[in-house]
C-alpha positions in Angstrom: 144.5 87.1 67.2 142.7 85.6 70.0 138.7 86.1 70.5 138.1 88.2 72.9 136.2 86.5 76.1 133.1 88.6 77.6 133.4 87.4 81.0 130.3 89.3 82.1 128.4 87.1 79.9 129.7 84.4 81.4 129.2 85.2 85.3 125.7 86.1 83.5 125.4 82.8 82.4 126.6 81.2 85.6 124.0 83.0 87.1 121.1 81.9 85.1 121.5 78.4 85.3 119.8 78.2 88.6 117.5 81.0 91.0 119.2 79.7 94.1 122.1 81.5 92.6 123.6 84.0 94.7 127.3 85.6 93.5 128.9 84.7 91.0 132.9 85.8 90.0 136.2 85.2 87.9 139.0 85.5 90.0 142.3 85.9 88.4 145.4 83.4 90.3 146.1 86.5 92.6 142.9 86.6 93.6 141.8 89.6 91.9 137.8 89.8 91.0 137.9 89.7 87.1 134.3 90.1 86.7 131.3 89.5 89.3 127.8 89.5 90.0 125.7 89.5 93.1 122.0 88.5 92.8 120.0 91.6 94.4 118.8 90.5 97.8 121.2 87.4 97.7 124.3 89.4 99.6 126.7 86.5 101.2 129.3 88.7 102.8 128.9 91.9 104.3 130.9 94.5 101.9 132.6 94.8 98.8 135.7 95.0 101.0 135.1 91.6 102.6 134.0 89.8 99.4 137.6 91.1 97.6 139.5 89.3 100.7 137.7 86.6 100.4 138.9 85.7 96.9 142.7 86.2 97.7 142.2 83.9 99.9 140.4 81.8 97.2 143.3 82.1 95.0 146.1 81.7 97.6 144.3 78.2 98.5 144.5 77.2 94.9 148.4 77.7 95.3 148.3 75.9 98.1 146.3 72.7 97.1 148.8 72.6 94.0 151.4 71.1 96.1 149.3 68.0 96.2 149.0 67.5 92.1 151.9 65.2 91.6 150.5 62.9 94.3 147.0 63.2 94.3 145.9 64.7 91.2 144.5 68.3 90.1 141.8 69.7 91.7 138.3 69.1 90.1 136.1 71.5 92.5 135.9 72.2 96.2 132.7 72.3 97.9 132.4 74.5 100.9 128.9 73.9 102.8 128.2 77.0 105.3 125.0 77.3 107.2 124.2 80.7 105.4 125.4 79.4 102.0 127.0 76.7 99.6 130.1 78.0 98.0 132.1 76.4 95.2 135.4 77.2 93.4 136.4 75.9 90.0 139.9 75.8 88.5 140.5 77.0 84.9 143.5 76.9 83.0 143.8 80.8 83.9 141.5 81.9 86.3 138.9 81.0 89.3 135.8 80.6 89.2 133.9 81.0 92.6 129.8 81.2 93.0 127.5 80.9 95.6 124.4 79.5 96.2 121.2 78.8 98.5 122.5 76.0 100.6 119.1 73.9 100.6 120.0 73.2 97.0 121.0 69.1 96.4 124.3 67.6 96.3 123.0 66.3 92.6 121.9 70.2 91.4 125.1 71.3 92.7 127.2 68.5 90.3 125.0 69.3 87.4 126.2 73.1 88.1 129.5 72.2 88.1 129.3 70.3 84.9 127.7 73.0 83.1 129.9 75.9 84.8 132.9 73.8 83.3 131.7 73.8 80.1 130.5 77.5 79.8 134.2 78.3 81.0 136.6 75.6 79.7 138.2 78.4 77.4 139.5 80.8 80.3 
């Protein structure tokens, strides 16, 4: 039998790695919130409401951007850079992973997130 994952340890996790942290979530390919945490304080969109559209529309970009493997390659990241915030999507095997964060932050902090992110979630 499989291990069981805590994925509210993980968005925990996610979330402690920096303080400019501001959401974190696991997303499942329909675009379904798995599991996420806002930072108190730190709100990026303006309801609950809003923030579950947003990650269909997360995971129907995913579907999307798959037509481009064969030629291109998988996906790594993508790195959206707002004037509010800095928002970044990860692609598991089986799920999204979307956070946000302070977008004063550097391009360098934001790839040593990423590499950590991948490692605290390379088994979902």
């Amino acid at each position: 039998m499989a291990k069981k994952i805590d994925l509210l340890d993980i968005v925990q996790k996610i979330l402690a790695l920096d303080s400019k942290m501001r959401f974190a979530a696991v997303i499942d390919p329909k675009g379904n919130i798995r599991e996420a945490i806002m930072k108190a304080g730190k709100t990026s969109l303006d309801s609950q409401k809003e923030e579950e559209h947003f990650c269909k529309q997360v995971a129907q970009r995913r579907s999307m951007r798959k037509e481009f493997d064969r030629s291109l390659g998988k996906v790594r990241y993508v790195h959206v850079e707002r004037e509010k915030v800095s928002q970044m999507v990860i692609y598991t095997k089986r799920n999204i992973i979307y956070f946000a964060m302070e977008p004063e932050m550097s391009i360098n902090a934001k790839i040593r997130l990423i590499s950590k992110i991948k490692k605290i979630t390379i088994d979902l």
